[in-house]
MIKEGU-596983 format. One record per residue (C-alpha): residue number from 1; residue in one letter; x, y, z. Coordinates in nm, 4 decimals, decimal comma. Each point is the difference from the previous one (the first is absolute). Layout:
REM residues N
<volo num="NUM" residu="A" px="X" py="Y" pz="Z"/>
...
***
This chain:
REM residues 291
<volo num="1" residu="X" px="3,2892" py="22,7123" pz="13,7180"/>
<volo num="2" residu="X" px="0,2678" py="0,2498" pz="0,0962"/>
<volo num="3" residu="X" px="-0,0080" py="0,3802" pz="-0,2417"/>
<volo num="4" residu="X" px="0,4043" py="-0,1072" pz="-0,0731"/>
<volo num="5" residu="X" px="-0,1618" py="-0,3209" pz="-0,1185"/>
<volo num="6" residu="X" px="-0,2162" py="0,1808" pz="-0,2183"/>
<volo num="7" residu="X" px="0,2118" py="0,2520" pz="-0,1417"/>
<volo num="8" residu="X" px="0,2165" py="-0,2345" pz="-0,1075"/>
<volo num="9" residu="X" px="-0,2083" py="-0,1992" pz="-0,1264"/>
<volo num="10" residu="X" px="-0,1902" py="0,2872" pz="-0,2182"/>
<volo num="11" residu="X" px="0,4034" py="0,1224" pz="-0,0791"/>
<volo num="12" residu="X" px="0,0351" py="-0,3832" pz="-0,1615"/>
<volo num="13" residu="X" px="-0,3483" py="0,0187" pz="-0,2073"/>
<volo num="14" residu="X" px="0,1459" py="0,3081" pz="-0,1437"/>
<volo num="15" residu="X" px="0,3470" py="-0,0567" pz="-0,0741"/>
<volo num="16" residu="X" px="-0,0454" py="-0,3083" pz="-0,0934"/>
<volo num="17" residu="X" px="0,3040" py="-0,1948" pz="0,1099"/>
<volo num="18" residu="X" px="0,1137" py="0,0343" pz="0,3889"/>
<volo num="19" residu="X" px="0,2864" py="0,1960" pz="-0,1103"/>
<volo num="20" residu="X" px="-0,1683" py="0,2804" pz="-0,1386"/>
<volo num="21" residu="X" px="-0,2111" py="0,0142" pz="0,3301"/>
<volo num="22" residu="X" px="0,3015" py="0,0096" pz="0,2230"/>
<volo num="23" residu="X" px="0,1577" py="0,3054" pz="-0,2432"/>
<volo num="24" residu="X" px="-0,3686" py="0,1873" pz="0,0314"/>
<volo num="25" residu="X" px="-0,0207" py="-0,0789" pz="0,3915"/>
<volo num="26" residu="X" px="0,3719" py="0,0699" pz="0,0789"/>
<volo num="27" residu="X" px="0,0560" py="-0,3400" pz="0,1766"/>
<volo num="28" residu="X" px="0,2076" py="-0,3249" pz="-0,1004"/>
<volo num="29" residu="X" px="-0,1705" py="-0,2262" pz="-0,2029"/>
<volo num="30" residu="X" px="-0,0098" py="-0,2704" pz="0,2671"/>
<volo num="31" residu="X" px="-0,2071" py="0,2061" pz="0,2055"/>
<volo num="32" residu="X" px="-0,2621" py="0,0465" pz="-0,2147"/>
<volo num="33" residu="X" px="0,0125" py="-0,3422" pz="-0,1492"/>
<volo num="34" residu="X" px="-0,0755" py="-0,1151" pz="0,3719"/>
<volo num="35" residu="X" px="-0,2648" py="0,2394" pz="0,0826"/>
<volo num="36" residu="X" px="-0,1596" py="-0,1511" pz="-0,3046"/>
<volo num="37" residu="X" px="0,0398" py="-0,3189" pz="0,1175"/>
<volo num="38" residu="X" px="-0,1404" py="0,0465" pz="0,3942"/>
<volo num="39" residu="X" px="-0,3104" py="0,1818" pz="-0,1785"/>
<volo num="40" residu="X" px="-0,0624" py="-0,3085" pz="-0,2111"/>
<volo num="41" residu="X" px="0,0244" py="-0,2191" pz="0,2921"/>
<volo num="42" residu="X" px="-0,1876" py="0,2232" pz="0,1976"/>
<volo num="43" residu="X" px="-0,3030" py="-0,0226" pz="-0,2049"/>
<volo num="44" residu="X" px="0,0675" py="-0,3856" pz="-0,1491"/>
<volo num="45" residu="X" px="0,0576" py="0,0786" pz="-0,3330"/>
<volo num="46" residu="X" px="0,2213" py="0,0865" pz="-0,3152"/>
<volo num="47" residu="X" px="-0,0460" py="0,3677" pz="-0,0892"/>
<volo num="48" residu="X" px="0,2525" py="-0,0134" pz="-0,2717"/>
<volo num="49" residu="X" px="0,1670" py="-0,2784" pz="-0,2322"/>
<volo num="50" residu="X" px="0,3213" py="0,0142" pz="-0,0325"/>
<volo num="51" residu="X" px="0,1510" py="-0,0331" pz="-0,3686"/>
<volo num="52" residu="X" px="0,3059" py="0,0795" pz="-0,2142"/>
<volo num="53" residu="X" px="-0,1245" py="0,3265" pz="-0,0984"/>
<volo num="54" residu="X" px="-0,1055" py="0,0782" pz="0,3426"/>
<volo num="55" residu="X" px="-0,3170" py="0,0224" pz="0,2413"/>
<volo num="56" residu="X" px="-0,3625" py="-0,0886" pz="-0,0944"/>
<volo num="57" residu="X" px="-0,2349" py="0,0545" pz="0,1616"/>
<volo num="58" residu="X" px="-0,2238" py="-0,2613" pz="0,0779"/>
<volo num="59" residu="X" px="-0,3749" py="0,0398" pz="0,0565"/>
<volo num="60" residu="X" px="-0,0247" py="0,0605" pz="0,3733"/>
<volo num="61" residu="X" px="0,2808" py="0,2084" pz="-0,0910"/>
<volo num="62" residu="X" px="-0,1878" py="0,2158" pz="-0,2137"/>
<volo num="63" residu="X" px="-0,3067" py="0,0007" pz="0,2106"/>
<volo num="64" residu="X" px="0,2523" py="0,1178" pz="0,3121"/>
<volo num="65" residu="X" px="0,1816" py="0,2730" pz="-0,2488"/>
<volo num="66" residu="X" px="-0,4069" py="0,1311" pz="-0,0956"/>
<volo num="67" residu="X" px="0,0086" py="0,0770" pz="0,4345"/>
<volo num="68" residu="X" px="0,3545" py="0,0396" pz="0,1108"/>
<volo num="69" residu="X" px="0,0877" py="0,3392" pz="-0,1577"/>
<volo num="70" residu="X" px="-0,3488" py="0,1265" pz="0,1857"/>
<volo num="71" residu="X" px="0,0862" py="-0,1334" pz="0,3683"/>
<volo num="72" residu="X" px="0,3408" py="0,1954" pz="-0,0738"/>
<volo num="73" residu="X" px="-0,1540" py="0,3321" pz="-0,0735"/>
<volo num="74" residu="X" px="-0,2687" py="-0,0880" pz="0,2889"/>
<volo num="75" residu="X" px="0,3412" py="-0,0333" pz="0,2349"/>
<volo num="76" residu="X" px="0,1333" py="0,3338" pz="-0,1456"/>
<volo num="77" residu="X" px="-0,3122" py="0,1426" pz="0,0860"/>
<volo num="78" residu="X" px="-0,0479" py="-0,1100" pz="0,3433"/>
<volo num="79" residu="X" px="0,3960" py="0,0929" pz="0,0872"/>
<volo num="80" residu="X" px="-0,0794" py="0,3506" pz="-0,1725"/>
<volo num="81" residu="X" px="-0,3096" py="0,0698" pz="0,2526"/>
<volo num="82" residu="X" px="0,2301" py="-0,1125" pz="0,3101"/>
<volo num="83" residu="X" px="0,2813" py="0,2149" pz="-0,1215"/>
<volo num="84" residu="X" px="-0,1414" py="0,2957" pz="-0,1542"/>
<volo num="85" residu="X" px="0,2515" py="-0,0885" pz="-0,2838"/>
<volo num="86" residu="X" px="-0,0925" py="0,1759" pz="-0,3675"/>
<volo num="87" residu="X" px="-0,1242" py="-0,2182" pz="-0,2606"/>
<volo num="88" residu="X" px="0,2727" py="-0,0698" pz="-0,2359"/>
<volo num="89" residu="X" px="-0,0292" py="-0,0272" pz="-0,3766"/>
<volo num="90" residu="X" px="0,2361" py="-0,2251" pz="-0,2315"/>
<volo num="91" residu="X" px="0,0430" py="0,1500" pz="-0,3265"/>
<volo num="92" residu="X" px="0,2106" py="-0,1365" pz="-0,2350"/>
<volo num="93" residu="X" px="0,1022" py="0,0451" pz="-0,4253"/>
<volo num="94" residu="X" px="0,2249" py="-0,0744" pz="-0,2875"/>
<volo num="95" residu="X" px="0,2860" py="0,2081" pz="0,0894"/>
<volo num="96" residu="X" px="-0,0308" py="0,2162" pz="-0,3421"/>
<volo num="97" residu="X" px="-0,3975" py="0,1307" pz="0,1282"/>
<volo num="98" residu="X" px="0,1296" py="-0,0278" pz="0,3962"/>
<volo num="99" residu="X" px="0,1771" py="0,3108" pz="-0,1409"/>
<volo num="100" residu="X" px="-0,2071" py="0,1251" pz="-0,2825"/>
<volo num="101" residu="X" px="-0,3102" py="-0,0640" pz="0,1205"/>
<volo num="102" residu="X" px="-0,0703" py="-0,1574" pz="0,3298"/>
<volo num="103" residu="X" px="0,0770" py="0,3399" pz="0,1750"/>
<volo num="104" residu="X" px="-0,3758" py="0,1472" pz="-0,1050"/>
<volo num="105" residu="X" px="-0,1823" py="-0,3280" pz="0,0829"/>
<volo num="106" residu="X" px="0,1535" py="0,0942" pz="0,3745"/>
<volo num="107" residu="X" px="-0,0728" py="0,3657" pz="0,0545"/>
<volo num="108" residu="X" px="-0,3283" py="-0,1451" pz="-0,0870"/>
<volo num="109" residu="X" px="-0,0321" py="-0,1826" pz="0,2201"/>
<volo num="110" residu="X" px="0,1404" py="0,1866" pz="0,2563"/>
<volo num="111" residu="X" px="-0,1823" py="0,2925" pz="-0,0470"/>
<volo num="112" residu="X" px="-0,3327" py="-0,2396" pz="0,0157"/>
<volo num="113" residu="X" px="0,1093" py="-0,2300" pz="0,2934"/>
<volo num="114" residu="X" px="0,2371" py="0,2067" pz="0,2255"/>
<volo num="115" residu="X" px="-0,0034" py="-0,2255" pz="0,3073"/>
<volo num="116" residu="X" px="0,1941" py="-0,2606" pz="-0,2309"/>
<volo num="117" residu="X" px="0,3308" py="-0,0435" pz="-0,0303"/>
<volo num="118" residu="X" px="0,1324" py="-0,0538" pz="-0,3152"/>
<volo num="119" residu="X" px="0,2913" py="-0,2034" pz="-0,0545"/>
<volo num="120" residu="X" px="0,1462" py="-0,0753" pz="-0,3786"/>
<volo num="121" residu="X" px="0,1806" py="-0,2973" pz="-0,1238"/>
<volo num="122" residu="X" px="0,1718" py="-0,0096" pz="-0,3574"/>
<volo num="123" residu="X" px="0,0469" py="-0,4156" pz="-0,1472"/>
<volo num="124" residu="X" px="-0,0271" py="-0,1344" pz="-0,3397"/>
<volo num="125" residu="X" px="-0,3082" py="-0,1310" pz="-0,1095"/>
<volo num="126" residu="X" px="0,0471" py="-0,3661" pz="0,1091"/>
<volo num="127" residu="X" px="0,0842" py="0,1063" pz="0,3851"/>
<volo num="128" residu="X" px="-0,2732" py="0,2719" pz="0,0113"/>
<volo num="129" residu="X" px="-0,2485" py="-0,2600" pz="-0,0845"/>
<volo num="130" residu="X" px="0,1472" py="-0,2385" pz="0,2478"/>
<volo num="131" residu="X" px="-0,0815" py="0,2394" pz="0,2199"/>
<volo num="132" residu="X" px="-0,3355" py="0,1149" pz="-0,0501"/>
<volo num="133" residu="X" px="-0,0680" py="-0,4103" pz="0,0300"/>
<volo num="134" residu="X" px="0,1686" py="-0,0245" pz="0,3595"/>
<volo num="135" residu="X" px="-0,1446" py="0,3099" pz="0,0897"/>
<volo num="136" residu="X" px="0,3485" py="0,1639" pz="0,0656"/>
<volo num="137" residu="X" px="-0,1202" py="0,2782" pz="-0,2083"/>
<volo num="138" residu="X" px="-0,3913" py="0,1213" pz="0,0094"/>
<volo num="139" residu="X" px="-0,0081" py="0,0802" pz="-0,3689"/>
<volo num="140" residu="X" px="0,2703" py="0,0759" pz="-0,3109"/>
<volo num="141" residu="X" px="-0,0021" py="0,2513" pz="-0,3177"/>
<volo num="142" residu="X" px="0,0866" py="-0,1981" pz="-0,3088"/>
<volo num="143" residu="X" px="-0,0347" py="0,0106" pz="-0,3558"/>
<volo num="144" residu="X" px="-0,2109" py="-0,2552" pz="-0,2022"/>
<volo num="145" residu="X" px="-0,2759" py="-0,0201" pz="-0,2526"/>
<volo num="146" residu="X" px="-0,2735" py="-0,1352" pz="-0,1024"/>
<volo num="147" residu="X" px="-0,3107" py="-0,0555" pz="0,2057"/>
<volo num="148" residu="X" px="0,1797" py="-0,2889" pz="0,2775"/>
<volo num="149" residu="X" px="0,2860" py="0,0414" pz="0,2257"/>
<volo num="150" residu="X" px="0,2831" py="-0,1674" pz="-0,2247"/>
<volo num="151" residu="X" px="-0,0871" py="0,0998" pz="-0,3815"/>
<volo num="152" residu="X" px="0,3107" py="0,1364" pz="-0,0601"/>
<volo num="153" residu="X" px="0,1434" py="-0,3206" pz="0,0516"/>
<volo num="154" residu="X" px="0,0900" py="-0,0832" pz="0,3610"/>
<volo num="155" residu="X" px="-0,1924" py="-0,2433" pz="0,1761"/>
<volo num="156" residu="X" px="-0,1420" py="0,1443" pz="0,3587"/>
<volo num="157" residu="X" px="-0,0762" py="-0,2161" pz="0,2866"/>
<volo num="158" residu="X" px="-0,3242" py="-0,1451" pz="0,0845"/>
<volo num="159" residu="X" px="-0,2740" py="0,2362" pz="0,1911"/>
<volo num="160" residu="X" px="0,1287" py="0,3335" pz="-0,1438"/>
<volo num="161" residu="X" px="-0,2308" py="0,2791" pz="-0,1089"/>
<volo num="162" residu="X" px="0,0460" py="0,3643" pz="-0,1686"/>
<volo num="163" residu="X" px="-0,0911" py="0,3007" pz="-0,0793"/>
<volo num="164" residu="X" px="0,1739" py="0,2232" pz="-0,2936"/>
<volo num="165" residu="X" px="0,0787" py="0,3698" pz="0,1496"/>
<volo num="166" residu="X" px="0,1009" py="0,1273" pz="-0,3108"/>
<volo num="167" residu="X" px="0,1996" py="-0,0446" pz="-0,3674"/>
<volo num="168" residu="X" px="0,3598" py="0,0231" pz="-0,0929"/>
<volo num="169" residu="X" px="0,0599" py="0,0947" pz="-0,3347"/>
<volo num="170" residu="X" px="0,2706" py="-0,2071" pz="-0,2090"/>
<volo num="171" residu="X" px="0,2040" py="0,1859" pz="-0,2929"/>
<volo num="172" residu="X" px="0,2367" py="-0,1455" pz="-0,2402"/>
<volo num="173" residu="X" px="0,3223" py="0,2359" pz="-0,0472"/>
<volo num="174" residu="X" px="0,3166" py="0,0547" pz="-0,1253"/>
<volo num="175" residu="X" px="0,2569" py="0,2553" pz="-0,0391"/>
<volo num="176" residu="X" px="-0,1025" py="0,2729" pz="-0,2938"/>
<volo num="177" residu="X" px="0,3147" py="-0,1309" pz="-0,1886"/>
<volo num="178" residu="X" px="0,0911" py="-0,3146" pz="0,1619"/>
<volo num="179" residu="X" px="-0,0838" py="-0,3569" pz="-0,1202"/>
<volo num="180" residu="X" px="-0,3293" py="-0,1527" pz="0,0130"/>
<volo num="181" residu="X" px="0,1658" py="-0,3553" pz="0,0520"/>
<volo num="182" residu="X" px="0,0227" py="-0,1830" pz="0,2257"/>
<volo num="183" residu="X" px="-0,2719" py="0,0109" pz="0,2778"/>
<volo num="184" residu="X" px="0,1418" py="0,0923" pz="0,3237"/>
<volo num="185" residu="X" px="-0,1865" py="-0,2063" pz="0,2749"/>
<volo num="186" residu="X" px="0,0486" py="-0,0338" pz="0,4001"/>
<volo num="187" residu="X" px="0,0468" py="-0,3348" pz="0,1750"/>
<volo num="188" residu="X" px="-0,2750" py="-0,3006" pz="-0,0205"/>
<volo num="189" residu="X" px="-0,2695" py="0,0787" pz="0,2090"/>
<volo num="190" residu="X" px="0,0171" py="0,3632" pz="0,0128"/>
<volo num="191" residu="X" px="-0,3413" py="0,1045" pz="-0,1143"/>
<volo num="192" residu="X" px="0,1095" py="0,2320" pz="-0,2709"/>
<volo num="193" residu="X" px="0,1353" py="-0,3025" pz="-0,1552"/>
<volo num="194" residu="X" px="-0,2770" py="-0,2134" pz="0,0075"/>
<volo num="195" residu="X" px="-0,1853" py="0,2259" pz="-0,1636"/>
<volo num="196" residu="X" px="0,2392" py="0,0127" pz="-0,2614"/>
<volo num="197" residu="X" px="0,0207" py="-0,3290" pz="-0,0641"/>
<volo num="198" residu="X" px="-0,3603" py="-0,0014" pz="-0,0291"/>
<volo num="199" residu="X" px="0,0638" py="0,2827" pz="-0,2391"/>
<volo num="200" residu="X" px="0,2553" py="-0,1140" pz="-0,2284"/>
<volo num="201" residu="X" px="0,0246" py="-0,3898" pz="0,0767"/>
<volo num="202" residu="X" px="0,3544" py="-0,1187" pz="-0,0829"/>
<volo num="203" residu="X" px="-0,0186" py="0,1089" pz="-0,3264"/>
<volo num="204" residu="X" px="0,2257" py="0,3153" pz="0,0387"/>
<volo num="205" residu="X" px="0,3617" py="0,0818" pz="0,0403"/>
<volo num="206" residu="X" px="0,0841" py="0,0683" pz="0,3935"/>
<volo num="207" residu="X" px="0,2125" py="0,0613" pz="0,2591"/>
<volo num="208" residu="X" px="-0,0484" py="-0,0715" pz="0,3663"/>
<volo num="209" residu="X" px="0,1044" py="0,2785" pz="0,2556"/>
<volo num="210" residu="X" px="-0,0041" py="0,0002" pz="0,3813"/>
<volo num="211" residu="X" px="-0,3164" py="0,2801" pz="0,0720"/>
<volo num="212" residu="X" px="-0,2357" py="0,1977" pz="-0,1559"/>
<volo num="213" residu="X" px="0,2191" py="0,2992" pz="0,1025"/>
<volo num="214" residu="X" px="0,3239" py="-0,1847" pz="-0,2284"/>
<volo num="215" residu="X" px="-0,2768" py="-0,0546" pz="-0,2765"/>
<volo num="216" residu="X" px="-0,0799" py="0,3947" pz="0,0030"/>
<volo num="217" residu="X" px="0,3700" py="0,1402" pz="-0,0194"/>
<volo num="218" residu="X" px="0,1098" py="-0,2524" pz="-0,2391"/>
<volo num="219" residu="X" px="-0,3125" py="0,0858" pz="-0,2264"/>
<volo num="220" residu="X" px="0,1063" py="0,3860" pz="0,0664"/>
<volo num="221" residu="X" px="0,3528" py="-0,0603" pz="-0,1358"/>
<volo num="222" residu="X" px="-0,1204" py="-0,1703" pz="-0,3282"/>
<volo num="223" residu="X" px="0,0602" py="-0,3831" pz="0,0814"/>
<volo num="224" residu="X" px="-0,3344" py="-0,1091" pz="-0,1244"/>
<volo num="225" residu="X" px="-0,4101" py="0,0393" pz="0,1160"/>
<volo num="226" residu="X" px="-0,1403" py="-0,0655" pz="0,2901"/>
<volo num="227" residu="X" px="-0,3744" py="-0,0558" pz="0,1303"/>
<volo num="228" residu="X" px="0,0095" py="0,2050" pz="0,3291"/>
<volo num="229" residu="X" px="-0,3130" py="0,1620" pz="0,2132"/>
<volo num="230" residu="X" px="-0,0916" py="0,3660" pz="0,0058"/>
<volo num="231" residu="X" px="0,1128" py="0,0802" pz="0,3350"/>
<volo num="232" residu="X" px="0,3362" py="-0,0824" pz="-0,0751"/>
<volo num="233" residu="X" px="-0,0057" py="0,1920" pz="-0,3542"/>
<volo num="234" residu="X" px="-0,1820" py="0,3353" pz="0,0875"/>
<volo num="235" residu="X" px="0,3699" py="0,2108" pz="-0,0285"/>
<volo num="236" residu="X" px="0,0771" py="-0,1553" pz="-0,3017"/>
<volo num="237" residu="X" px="-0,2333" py="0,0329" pz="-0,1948"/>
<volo num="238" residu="X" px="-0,0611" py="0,3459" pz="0,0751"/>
<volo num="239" residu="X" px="0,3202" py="0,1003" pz="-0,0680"/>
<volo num="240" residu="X" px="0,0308" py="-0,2128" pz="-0,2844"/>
<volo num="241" residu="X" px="0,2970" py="-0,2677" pz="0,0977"/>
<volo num="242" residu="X" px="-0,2072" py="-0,2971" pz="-0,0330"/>
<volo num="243" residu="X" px="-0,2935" py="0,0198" pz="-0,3000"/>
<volo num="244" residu="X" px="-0,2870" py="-0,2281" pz="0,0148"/>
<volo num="245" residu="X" px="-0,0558" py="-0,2475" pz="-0,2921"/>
<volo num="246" residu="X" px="-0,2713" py="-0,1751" pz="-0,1961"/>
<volo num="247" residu="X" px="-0,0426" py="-0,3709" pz="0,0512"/>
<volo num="248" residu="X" px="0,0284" py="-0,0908" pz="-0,3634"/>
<volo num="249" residu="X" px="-0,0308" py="-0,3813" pz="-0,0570"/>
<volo num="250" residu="X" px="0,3536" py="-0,1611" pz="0,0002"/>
<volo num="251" residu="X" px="0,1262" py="-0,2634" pz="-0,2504"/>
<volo num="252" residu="X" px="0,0247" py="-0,3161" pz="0,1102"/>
<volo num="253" residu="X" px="0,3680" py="-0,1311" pz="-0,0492"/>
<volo num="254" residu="X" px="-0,1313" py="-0,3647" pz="-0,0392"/>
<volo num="255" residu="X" px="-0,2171" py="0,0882" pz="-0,3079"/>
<volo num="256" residu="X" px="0,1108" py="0,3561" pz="-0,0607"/>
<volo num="257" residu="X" px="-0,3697" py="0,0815" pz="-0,0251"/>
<volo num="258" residu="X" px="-0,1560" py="0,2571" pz="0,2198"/>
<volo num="259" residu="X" px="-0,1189" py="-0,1076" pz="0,3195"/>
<volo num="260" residu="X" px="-0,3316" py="0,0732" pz="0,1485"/>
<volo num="261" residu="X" px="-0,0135" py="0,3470" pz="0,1165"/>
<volo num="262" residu="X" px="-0,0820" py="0,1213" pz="0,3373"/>
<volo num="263" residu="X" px="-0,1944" py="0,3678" pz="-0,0421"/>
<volo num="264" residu="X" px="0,0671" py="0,1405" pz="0,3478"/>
<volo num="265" residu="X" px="0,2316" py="-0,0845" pz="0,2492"/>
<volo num="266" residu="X" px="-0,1524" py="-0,1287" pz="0,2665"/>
<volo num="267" residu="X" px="-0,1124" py="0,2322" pz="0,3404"/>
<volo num="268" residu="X" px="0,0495" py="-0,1836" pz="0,3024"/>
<volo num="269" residu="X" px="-0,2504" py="0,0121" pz="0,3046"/>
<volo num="270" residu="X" px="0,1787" py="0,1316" pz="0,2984"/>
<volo num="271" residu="X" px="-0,1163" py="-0,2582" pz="0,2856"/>
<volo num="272" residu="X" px="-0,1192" py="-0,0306" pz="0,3603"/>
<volo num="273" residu="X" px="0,0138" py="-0,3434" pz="0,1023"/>
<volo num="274" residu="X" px="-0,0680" py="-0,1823" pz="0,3227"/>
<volo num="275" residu="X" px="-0,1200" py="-0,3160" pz="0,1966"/>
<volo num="276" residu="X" px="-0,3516" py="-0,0716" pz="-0,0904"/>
<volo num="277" residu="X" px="-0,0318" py="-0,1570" pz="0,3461"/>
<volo num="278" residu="X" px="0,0977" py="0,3352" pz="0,1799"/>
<volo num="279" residu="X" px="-0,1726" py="0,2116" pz="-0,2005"/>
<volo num="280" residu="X" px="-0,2761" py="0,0707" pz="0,2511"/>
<volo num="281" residu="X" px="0,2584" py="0,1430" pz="0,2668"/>
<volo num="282" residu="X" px="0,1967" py="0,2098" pz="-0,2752"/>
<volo num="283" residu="X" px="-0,3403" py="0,1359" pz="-0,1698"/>
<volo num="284" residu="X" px="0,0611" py="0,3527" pz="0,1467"/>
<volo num="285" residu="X" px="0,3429" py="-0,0196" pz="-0,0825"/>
<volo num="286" residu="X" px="-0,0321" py="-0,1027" pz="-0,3133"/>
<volo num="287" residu="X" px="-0,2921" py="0,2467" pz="-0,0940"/>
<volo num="288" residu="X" px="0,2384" py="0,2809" pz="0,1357"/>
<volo num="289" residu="X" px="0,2594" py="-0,1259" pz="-0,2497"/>
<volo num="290" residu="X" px="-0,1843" py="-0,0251" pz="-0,2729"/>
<volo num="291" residu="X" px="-0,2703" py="0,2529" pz="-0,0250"/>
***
């Protein structure tokens, strides 16, 4: 087995299609598809199979993907020690906390673990995850709930664990005198909006915008409400553009009758999440992060 071998091969189990490994990896597609291919011949078996939707692994394929990411970091290690290289640490987050938020979790760190160096990567929630699961990034910030990586509606790949580093805060708002209707909502995906289709269902008047940030100033000039986090809302409502509102229960248009209430909006977990399989080489890290 050759580390190129590996890496793509981890890059694959990840991405899940040989596409998305070659974007992650910076190399043509080909390439990786045939460093795949001399691994599994190397060893005399199928580590992935290879369907419509993409690349499964198969079960020596897991059982290689359990070791692979470790004999990477082991390399790292060992190239470190020759070198005298730093130790380098692979942050990414949702590009709304990489600015809001992820800065703290950082100095943290860096004032904890000053012989690392730091670097910080902003994706959407799909490629961060990718990510984490190649081992392209050591850990991300997201935002979920619930007590599993995914209960806000996403689902995570295999072998992923977490640990919730604090709470963000979600507030329903509108304009003092602007309309209540509709509900202003960011792309699919976005994690604001999951949660507010958890919140509302699709039993309320909306109207999709582009970002959280379009959702905010539209909501400030009186086109409707919006379900938007505190760190995005702390000038507005002190000042008193934006005004927070109750979360009465709606009608539903079907039967005009109310709809079950929800009492509180939800507050979403701010979260660290990583390999499982790496955890033992990022423990310090991740303690430093976290604590």
């Amino acid at each position: 087995m050759e580390l190129r071998q590996l890496r793509g091969f981890v890059a694959v189990a990840g991405a899940g299609t040989v596409t998305g490994a070659a974007n992650t990896l910076g190399l043509a597609p080909a390439s990786v598809s045939e460093q795949v291919r001399r691994l599994e011949d190397s060893l005399g078996v199928a580590l992935f199979e290879r369907t419509p939707q993409g690349m499964r692994l198969t079960g020596p394929g897991a059982t290689l993907l359990t070791r692979a990411q470790g004999l990477l970091d082991h390399a790292d290690e060992v190239r470190r020690a020759v070198t005298g290289g730093r130790r380098r640490v692979r942050i990414g987050a949702l590009e709304m906390l990489a600015a809001a938020k992820l800065a703290a979790v950082v100095r943290r760190l860096a004032e904890r673990r000053p012989d690392l160096e730091v670097e910080v990567r902003s994706l959407t929630r799909q490629a961060l995850l990718a990510e984490v699961a190649s081992g392209e990034l050591d850990a991300a910030l997201l935002l979920d709930s619930g007590t599993r990586i995914g209960g806000l509606g996403f689902t995570p790949p295999p072998d992923m664990d977490f640990l919730d580093v604090g709470e963000v805060r979600l507030y329903l708002v509108a304009a003092p005198d602007g309309e209540r209707e509709p509900l202003l909502v960011s792309p699919p995906g976005c994690s604001i909006r999951l949660a507010a289709d958890q919140l509302f269902g699709a039993r309320v008047p909306r109207r999709e915008l582009t970002s959280i940030a379009t959702a905010r100033e539209w909501t400030r000039q009186g086109f409707g409400r919006a379900l938007l986090p505190d760190f995005v809302l702390e000038a507005d409502l002190a000042s008193g553009a934006l005004v927070p509102l109750d979360f009465a229960p709606e009608t539903d248009p079907a039967s005009g009758a109310p709809a079950p209430p929800d009492s509180d909006a939800p507050t979403l977990a701010l979260r660290l999440v990583w390999l499982r399989s790496r955890e033992t080489v990022l423990r310090d890290v991740l303690y430093a992060m976290s604590a």
